[in-house]
C-alpha positions in Angstrom: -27.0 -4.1 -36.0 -25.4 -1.7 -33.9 -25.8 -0.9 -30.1 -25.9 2.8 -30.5 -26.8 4.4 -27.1 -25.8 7.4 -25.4 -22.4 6.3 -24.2 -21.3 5.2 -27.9 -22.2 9.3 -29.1 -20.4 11.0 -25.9 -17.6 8.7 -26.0 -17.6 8.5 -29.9 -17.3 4.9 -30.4 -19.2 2.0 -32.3 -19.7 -0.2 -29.9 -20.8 0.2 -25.7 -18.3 -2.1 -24.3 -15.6 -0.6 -22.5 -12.4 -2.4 -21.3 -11.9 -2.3 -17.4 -8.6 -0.6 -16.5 -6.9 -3.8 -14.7 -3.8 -3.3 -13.2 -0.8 -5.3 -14.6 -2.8 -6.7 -17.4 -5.0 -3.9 -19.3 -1.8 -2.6 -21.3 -1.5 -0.9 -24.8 -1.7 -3.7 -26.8 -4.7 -4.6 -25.5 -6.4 -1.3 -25.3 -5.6 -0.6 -28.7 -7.3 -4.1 -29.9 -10.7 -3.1 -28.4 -10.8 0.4 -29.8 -9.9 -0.8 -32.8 -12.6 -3.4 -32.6 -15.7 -0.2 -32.0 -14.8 -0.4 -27.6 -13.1 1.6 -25.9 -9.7 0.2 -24.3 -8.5 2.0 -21.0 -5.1 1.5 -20.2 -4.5 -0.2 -16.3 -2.9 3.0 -14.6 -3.3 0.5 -11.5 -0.7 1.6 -8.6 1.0 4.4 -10.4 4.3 2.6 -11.6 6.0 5.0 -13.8 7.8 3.5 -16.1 5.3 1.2 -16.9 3.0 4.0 -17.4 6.0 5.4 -20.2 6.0 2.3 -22.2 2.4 1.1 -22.2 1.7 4.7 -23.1 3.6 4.3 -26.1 1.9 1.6 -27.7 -1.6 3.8 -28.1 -0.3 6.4 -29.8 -3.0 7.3 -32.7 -5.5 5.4 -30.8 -8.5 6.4 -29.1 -8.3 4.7 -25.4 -8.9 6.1 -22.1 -7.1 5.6 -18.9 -8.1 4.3 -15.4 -6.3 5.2 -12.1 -6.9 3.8 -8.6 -7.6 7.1 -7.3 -6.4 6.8 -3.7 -3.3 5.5 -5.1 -3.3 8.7 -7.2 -3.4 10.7 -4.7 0.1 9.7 -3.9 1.1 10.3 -6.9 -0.4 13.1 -8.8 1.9 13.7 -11.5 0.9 10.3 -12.9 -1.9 12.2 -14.0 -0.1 14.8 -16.0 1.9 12.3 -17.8 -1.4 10.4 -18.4 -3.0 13.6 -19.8 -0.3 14.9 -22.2 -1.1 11.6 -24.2 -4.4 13.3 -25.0 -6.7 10.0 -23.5 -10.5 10.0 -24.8 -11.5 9.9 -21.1 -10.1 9.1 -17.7 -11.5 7.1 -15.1 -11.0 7.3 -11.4 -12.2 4.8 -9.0 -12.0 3.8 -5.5 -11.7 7.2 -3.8 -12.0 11.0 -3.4 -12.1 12.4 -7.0 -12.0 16.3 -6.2 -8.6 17.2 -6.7 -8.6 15.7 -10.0 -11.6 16.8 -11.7 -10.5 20.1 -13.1 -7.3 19.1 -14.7 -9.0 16.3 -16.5 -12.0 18.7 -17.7 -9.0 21.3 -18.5 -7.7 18.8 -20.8 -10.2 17.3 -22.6 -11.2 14.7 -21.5 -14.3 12.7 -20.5 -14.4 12.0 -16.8 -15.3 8.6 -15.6 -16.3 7.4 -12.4 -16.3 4.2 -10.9 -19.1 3.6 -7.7 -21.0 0.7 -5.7 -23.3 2.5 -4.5 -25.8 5.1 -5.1 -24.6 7.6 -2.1 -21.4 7.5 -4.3 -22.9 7.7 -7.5 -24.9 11.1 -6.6 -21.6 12.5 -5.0 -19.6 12.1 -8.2 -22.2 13.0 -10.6 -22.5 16.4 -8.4 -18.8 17.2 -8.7 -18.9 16.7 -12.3 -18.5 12.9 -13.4 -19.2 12.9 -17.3 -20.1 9.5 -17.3 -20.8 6.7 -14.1 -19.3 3.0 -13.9 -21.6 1.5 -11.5 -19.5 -1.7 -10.5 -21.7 -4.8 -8.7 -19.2 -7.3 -6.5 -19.2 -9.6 -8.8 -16.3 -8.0 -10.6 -12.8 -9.3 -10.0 -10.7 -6.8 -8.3 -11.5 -4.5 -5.8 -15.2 -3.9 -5.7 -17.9 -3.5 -3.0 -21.0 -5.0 -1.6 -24.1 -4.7 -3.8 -24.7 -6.9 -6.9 -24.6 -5.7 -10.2 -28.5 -6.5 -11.1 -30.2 -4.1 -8.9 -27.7 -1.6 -8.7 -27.7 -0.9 -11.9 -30.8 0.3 -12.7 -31.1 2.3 -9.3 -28.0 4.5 -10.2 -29.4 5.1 -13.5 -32.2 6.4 -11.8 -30.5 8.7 -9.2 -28.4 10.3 -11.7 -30.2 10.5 -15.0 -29.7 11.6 -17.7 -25.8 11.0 -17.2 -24.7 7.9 -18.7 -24.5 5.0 -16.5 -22.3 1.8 -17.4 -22.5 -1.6 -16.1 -19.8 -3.9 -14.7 -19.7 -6.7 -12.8 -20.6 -10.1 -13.8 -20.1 -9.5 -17.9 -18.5 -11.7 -20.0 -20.9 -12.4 -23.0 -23.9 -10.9 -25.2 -26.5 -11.8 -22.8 -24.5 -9.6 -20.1 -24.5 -6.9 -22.2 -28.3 -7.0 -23.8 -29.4 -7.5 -19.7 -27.4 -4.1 -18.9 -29.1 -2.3 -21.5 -32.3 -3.6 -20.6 -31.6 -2.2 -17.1 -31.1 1.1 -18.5 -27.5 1.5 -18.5 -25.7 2.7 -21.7 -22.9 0.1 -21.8 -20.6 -2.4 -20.3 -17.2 -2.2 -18.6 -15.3 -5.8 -18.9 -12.7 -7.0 -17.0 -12.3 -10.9 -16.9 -13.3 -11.4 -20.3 -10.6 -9.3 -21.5 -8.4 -11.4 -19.1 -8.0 -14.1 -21.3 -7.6 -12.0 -24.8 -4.5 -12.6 -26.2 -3.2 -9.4 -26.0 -3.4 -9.2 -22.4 -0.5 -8.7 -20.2 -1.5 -11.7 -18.1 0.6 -14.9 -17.7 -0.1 -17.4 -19.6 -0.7 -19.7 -16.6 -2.7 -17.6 -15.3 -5.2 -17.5 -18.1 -4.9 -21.1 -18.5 -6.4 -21.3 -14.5 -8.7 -18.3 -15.7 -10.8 -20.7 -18.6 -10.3 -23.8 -16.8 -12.2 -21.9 -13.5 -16.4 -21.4 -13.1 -17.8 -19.1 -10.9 -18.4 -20.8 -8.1 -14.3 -20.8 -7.6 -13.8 -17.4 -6.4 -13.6 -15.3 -3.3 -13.7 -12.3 -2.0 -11.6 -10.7 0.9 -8.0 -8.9 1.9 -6.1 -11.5 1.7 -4.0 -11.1 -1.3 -3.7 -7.5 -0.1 -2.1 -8.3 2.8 0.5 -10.9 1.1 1.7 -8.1 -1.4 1.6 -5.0 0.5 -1.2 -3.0 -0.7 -2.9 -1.0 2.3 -6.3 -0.3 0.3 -8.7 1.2 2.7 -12.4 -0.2 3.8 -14.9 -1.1 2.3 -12.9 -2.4 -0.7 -12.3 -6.1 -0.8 -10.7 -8.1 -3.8 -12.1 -11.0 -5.2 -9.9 -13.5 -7.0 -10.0 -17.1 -7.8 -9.6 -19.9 -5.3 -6.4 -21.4 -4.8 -4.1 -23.4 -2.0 -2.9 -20.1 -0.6 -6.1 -18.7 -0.3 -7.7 -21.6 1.1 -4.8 -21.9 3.8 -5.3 -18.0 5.1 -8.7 -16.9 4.7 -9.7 -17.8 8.1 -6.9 -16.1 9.6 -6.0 -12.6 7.8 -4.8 -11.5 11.2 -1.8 -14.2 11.5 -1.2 -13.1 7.7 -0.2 -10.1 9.0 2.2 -10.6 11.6 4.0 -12.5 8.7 3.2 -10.0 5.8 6.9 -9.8 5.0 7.3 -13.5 4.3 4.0 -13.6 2.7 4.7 -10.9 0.2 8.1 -12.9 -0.7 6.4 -16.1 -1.1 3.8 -14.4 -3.6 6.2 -12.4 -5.8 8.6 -15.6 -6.1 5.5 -17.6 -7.3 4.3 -15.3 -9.8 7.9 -15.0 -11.2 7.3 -18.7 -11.3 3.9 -18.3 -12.7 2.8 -20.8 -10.0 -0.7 -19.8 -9.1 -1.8 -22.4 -6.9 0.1 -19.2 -4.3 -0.1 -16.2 -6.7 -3.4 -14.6 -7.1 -5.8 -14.6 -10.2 -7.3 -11.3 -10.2 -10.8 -12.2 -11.7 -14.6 -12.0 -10.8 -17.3 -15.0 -11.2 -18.1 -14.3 -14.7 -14.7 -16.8 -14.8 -17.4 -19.3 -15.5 -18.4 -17.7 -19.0 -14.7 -17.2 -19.8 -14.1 -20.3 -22.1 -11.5 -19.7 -24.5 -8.7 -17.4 -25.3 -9.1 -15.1 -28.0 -8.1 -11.8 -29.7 -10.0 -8.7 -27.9 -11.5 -8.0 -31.2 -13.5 -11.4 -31.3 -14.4 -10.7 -28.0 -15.8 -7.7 -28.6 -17.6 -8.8 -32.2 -18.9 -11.7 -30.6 -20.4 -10.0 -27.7 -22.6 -7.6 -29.2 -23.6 -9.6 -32.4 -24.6 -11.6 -29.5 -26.6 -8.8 -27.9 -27.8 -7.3 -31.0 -29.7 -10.9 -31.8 -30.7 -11.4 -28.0 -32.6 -8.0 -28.1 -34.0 -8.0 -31.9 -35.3 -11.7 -30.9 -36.4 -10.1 -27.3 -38.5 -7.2 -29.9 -40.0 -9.8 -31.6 -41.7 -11.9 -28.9 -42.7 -9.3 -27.0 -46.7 -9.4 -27.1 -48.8 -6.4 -25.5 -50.6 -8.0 -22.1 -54.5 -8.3 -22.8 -56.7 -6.4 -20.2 -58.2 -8.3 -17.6 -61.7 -9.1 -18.0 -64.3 -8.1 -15.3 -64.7 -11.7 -13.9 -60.8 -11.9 -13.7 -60.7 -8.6 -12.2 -63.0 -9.9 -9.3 -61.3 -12.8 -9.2 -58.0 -10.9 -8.4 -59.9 -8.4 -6.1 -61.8 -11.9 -4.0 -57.8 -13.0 -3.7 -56.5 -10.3 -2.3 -58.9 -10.9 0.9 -56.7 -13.7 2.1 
């Protein structure tokens, strides 16, 4: 059965499951195993390192994929985007900051412009400036996200900007994700943790390992990783990773992790180079509970709407229409009210 909805036709794809754009671990390989599975893979533009731009870039040539940028980051670095469009992306998404001076260069060339909100004041300021397509992101996602949950903001975005295209992430790991967003209106999914653990992600080993072994209940959310690697991302954003001894020892007490940032930052490059993440951070939200194997993106993506697909043709079927109320039910209802 396929999940055709408005996303799959503006985006031209088979399947409405999009691959979040994750920084350091959303590279070519791995964007070009979920569009070839029906998705659409977006290449992790993350912080803007060139190089690494160059060479994942080069793994997606004749592929469909898209490519996400942290847009305040961006802003530093404009000519990322250049680069970025000259490999003729599908679409481009932007997220986490003012999107203005990048909309007509990325309608100029092509693309479809995506952007990523968490909350509906943001959502009707994009959509006005031109947004193709709306990622509205619940803080249940790992990364940077914001406040609201995923489950009621959802469907109120697709309200305040329809009939744009709304995608939901945050929380979504598996068919039942997916069939709930749809149910709530939006077009598609965006996944980030799931993808974590496909084997073609850039992620260590060790880190994926933690990632299946993990549930839900085992992450967190706040600026403490931030502050041990030297990213200066603005309010309201907060990152949510897993739980682990460095964590545990600083979240009370962000403000003496500052007046020791140097040493911090030190401490966490030399234990990812050691791939000991008991001090390095696992960037990943609380559908970590739902993540229970590794596996290629493409069986992540098959499984996940055959999954959906059965969960809504088994949802069609049950469905009975709700009998009217008879008169003496009706008075019944009415004689409750009164208390």
């Amino acid at each position: 059965m396929l999940l055709t909805t408005p996303l799959t036709d503006r985006l031209g794809i088979t399947h409405p499951v999009l691959l979040a754009p994750m920084a350091g671990v959303a590279g070519g390989a791995l964007a070009a195993a979920v569009s070839r599975a029906g998705g659409l893979g977006f290449l992790g533009g993350g912080y803007g390192e060139a190089d690494w731009l160059e060479r994942e870039l080069g793994l997606l040539e004749g592929t469909r994929f898209g490519i996400g940028f942290i847009t305040w980051s961006l802003a530093q670095r404009p000519a990322l985007l250049e680069r970025a469009l000259a490999a003729r992306p599908t679409a481009v998404m932007l997220a986490f900051g003012d999107i203005r001076p990048f909309v007509e260069p990325i309608r100029a060339a092509g693309a479809v412009l995506i952007c990523q909100i968490q909350t509906v004041k943001q959502a009707r300021e994009v959509a006005a400036l031109g947004a193709d397509i709306l990622v509205a992101q619940g803080t249940e996602a790992g990364g940077h996200a914001g406040a609201r949950a995923t489950l009621p903001l959802v469907p109120e975005v697709v309200d305040a900007v329809a009939p744009l295209p709304v995608v939901a992430a945050g929380g979504i790991a598996d068919g039942r994700g997916l069939a709930a967003a749809l149910m709530l209106g939006a077009s598609g999914v965006l996944v980030g943790t799931r993808f974590y653990a496909a084997e073609e992600a850039l992620a260590d080993p060790r880190a994926k390992e933690r990632l299946v072994a993990a549930d839900g209940d085992a992450t967190l959310r706040g600026p403490i990783f931030d502050i041990a690697r030297g990213r200066d991302w603005p309010a309201p954003w907060n990152l949510r990773t897993l739980e682990n001894t460095f964590a545990r020892r600083w979240r009370e007490n962000p403000a003496g992790l500052r007046t020791r940032a140097a040493r911090a930052r030190a401490e966490i490059e030399a234990a990812r180079a050691a791939g000991d993440f008991d001090i390095a951070p696992v960037i990943a939200g609380e559908a970590a509970g739902l993540v229970r194997k590794l596996c290629p993106a493409a069986e992540i993506v098959d499984t996940m709407v055959a999954e959906a697909a059965a969960l809504l043709a088994d949802a069609a079927g049950h469905l009975r229409p709700v009998p009217p109320l008879s008169e003496d039910a009706r008075d019944v209802a009415r004689d409750l009210r009164g208390f």
